[in-house]
C-alpha positions, 0 to 999 in steps of 0.5 A, a space after each residue: 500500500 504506497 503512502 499517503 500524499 498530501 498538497 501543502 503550500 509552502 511560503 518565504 523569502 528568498 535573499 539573493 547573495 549578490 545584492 541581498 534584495 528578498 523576495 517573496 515566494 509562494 510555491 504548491 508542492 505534494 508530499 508526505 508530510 510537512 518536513 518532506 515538503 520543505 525538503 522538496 521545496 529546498 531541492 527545487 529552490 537550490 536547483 531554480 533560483 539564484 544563489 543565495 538562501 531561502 527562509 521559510 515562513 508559512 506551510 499550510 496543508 491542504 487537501 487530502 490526495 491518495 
């Protein structure tokens, strides 16, 4: 029986190494449970955004999806 996954939105900022300049970011992601989609979204951001650091803010969990 293969686990249960769960639609969680994940927000923060992100700080740009070069100038320092923060933006804000908002992304959907599905997983198993909260720590696996930080982990995810931290995979995506280091490989899509531009150098620098990320700090998560907010995660909330959404619906159920088998």
């Amino acid at each position: 029986m293969p686990p249960n996954h769960y639609s969680f939105k994940v927000k923060g900022v992100l700080i740009k190494e070069i100038d320092k300049c923060e933006e804000d970011f908002s992304m959907f992601i599905t997983a198993m449970d909260d720590n696996h989609a930080v982990m995810l979204v931290r995979e995506h951001l280091r490989i899509h955004a531009p150098k620098g650091r990320s700090i998560i803010k907010g995660i909330e969990k959404n619906q159920i999806k088998s």
